[in-house]
C-alpha positions as CSV (number, residue, x, y, z in Angstrom):
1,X,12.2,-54.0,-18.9
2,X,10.2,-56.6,-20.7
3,X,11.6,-55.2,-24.4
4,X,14.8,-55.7,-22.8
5,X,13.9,-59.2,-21.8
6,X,12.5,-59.9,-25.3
7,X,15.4,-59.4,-27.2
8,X,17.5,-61.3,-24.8
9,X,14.9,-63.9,-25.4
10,X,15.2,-63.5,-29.4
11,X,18.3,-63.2,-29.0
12,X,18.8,-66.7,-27.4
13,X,16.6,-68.4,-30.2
14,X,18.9,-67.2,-32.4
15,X,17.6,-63.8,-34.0
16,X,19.7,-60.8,-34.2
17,X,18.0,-57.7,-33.0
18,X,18.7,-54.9,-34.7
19,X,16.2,-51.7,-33.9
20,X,14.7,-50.5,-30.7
21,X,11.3,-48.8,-30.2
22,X,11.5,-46.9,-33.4
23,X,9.0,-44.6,-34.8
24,X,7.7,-45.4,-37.9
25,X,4.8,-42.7,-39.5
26,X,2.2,-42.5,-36.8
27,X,3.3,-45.5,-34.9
28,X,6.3,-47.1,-33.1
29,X,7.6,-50.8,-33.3
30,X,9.0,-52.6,-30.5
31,X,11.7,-54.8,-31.8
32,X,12.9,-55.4,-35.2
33,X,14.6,-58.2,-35.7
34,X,16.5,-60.5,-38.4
35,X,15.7,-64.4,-38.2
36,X,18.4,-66.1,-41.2
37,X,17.7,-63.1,-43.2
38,X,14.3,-62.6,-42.7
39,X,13.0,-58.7,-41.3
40,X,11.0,-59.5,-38.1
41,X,8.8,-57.3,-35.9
42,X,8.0,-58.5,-32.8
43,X,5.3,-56.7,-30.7
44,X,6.4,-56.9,-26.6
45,X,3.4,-56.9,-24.1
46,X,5.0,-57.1,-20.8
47,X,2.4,-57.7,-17.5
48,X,2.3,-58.6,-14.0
49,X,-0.4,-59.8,-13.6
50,X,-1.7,-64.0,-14.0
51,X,-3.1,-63.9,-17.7
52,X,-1.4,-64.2,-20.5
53,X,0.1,-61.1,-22.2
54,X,-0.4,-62.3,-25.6
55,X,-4.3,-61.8,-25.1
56,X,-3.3,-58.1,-23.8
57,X,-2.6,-57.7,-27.5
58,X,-5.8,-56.7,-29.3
59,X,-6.7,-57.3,-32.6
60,X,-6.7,-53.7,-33.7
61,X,-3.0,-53.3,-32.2
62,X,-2.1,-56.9,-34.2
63,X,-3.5,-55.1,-37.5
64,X,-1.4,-51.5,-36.3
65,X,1.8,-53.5,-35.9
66,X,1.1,-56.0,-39.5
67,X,0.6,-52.8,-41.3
68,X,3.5,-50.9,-39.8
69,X,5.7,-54.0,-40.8
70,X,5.5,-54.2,-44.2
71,X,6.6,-50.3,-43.9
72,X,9.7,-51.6,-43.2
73,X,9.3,-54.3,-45.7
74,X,9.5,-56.9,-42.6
75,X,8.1,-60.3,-44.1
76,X,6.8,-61.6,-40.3
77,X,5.3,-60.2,-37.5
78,X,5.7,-61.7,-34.1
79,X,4.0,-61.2,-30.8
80,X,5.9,-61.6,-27.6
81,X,4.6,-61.5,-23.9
82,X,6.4,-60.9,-20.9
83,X,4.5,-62.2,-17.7
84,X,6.8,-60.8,-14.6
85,X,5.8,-62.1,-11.5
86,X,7.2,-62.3,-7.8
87,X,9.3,-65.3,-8.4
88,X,9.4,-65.6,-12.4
89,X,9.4,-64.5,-15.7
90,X,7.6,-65.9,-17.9
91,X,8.0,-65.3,-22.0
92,X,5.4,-66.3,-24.7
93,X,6.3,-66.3,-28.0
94,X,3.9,-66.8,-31.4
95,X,6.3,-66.5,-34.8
96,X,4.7,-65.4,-37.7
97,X,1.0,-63.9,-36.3
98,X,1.2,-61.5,-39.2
């Protein structure tokens, strides 16, 4: 659900999503995306509960995801939290965290 609510997200900032939870050697990216041209992956960290789902991102994913980017010669890497609550969604984006 909240990769779902990502790329509508991206999608409404004007990025075209292209790719899906796709495997890519040993690991898997959430969303690849195209922003004027430019190959973006965007890491999606969806919670429920009050903090903020970018810090539910660890350093060591960040470095996973940066590396597993330029595997598919993406120039940006993007994180993207999901905070669902009982009466909201909330969406955090950071361009360009790799």
């Amino acid at each position: 659900m909240g990769e779902r609510i990502a790329a509508t997200f991206l999608s409404r900032h004007g990025l075209d999503v292209v790719g899906r939870n796709f495997e890519v050697g040993r690991g898997e990216l959430d969303l690849l995306a195209l922003d004027r041209g430019q190959r973006v992956v965007v890491e999606v960290r969806a919670i429920t509960t009050d903090r903020d789902p970018i810090d539910a991102i660890g350093h060591g994913k960040r470095r996973r995801v940066t590396r597993l980017a330029g595997a598919v010669g993406a120039s940006r890497v993007d994180l993207l939290g999901v905070r669902i609550g009982p009466d909201d969604v909330v969406v955090h984006w950071v361009p360009g965290c790799g």
